[in-house]
C-alpha positions in Angstrom: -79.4 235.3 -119.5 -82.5 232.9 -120.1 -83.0 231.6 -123.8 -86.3 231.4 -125.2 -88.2 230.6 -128.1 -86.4 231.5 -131.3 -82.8 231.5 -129.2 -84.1 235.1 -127.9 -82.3 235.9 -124.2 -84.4 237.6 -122.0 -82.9 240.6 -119.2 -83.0 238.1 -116.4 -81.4 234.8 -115.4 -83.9 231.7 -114.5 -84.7 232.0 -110.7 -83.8 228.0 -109.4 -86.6 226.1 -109.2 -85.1 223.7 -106.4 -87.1 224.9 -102.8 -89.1 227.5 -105.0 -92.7 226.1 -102.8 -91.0 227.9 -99.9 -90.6 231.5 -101.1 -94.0 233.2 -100.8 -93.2 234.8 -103.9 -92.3 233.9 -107.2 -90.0 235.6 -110.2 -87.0 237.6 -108.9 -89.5 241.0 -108.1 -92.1 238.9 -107.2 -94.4 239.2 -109.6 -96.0 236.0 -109.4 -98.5 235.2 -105.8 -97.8 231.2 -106.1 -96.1 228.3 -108.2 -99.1 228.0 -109.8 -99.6 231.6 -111.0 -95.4 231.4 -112.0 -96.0 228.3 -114.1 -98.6 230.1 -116.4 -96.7 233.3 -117.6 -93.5 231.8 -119.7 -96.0 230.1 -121.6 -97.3 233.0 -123.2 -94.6 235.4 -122.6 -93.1 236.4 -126.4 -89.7 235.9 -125.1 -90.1 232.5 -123.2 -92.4 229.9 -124.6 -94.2 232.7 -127.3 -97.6 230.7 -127.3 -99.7 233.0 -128.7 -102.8 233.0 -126.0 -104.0 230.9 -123.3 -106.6 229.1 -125.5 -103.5 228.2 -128.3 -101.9 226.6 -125.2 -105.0 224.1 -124.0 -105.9 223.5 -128.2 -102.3 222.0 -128.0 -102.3 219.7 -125.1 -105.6 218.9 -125.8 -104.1 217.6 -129.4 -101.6 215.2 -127.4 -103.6 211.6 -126.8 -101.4 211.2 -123.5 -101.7 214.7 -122.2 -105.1 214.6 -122.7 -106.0 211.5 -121.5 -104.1 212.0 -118.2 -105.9 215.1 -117.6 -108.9 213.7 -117.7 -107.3 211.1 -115.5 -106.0 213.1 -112.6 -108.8 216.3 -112.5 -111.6 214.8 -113.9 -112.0 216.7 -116.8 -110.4 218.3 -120.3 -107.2 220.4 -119.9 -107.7 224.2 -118.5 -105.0 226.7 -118.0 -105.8 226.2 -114.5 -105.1 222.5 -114.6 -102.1 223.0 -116.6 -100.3 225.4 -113.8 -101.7 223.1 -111.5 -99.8 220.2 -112.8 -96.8 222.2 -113.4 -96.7 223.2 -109.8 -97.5 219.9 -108.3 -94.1 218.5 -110.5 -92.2 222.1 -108.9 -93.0 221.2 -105.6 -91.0 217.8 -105.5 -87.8 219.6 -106.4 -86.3 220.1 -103.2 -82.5 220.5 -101.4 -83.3 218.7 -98.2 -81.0 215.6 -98.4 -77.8 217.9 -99.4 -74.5 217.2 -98.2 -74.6 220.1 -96.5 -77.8 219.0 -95.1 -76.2 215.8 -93.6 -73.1 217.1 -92.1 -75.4 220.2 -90.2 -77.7 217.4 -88.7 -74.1 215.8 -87.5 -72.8 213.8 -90.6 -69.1 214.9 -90.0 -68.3 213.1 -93.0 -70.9 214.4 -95.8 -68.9 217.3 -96.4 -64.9 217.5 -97.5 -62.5 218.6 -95.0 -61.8 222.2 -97.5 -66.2 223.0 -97.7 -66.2 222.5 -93.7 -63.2 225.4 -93.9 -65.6 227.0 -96.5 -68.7 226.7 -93.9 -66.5 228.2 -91.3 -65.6 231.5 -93.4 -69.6 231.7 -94.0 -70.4 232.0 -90.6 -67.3 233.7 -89.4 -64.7 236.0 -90.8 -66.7 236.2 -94.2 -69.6 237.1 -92.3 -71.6 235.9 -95.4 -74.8 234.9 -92.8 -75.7 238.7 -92.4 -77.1 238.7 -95.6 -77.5 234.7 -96.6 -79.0 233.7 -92.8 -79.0 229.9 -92.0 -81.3 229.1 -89.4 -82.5 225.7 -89.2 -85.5 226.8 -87.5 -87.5 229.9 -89.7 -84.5 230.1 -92.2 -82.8 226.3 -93.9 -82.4 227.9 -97.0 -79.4 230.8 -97.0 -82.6 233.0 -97.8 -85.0 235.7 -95.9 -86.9 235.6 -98.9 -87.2 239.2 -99.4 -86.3 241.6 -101.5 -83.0 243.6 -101.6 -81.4 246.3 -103.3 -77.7 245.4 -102.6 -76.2 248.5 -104.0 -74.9 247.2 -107.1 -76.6 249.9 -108.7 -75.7 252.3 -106.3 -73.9 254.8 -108.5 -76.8 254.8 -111.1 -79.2 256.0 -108.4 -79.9 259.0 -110.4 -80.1 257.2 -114.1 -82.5 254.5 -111.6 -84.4 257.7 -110.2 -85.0 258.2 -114.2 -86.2 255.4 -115.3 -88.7 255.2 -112.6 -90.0 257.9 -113.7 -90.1 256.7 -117.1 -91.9 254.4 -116.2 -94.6 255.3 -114.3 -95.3 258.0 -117.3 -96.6 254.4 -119.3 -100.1 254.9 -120.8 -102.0 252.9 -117.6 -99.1 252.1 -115.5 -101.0 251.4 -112.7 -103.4 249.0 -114.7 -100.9 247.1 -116.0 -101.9 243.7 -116.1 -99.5 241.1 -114.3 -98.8 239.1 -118.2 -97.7 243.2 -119.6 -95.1 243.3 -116.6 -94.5 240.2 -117.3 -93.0 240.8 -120.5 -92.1 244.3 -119.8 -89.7 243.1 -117.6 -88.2 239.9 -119.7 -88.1 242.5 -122.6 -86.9 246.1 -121.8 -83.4 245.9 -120.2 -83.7 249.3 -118.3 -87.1 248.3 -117.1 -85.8 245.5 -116.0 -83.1 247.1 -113.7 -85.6 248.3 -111.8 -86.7 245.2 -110.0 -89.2 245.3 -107.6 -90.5 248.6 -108.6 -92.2 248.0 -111.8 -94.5 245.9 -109.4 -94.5 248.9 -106.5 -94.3 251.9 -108.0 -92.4 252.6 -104.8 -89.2 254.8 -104.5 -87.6 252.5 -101.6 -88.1 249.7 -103.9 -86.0 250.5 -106.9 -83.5 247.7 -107.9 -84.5 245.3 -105.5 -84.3 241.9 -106.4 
């Protein structure tokens, strides 16, 4: 799992960052619209980065001459929280797969991949059958991702303890009015609320565990 401040480990892994600007959603449920909103909530989260509030974040880069400075340099004014996930983003956004051996030897570079990953690449998309689940399609799909959400059955057998917690909770005090930072922690906190995956952002049955 993820360490944080303090050496605390969250109930999740890291998602990659590398071709995050194409997924329309952020954070393995989704919890996050765009890169921007993502880059905001580790900051504060108690588990991540453990600032203690949005204006303790800006009275610190403010504090840094160079930060500062460049801030003022690139948006024309002081540091916002804003301007911070902007910048954040902007640096996300050049972290990208598209040169890849992989990505040589499928635009016809015979030689940018090892004789054993072109046997690998035949398994994928044959006996394997890994492309019903991972597609590859230059076209609408270059990244082994649909870029939805999926319960894969891991959980399968614990559809009744999942069926449980669900219910747990939706019985919290506002559930519904849960602001996007409180599921943020909720789910980098709780471990069982955490299995639920999509839900706690859904509330939906069809949606529990997927990831």
């Amino acid at each position: 799992m993820s360490e944080g401040i303090g050496g605390q480990k969250g109930t999740r892994s890291a998602p990659t960052v590398l071709n995050a600007m194409f997924s329309p959603l952020q954070f393995w449920d989704g919890r996050a619209k765009s890169l921007e909103d993502q880059a905001q909530l580790p900051i504060t989260n108690p588990i991540e980065m453990g600032m203690p509030s949005n204006e303790a974040v800006i009275t610190k880069v403010l504090s840094l001459p160079d930060y500062a400075g460049k801030f003022e340099e690139v948006f024309g004014g002081p540091a916002t929280m804003d301007r911070l996930a902007k910048a954040i983003a902007a640096f996300e956004r050049t972290q990208l797969s598209g040169n890849s051996p992989f990505d040589r030897f499928f635009a016809g570079d015979t030689s940018a991949m090892s004789p054993s990953a072109q046997l690998g690449w035949d398994l994928y998309v044959g006996k394997a059958r890994c492309q019903i689940c991972h597609t590859y399609v230059p076209e609408t799909s270059p990244f082994f991702s649909d870029f939805q959400f999926h319960n894969i059955g891991i959980g399968a057998k614990r559809l009744k303890e999942f069926d449980e917690l669900a219910g747990r909770i939706k019985k919290i005090a506002g559930i519904n009015a849960l602001t996007q930072e409180q599921i943020d922690t909720l789910a980098l906190a709780d471990e069982q609320a955490s299995e639920l995956g999509r839900f706690l952002l859904t509330r939906q049955q069809k949606t529990l565990g997927s990831i």
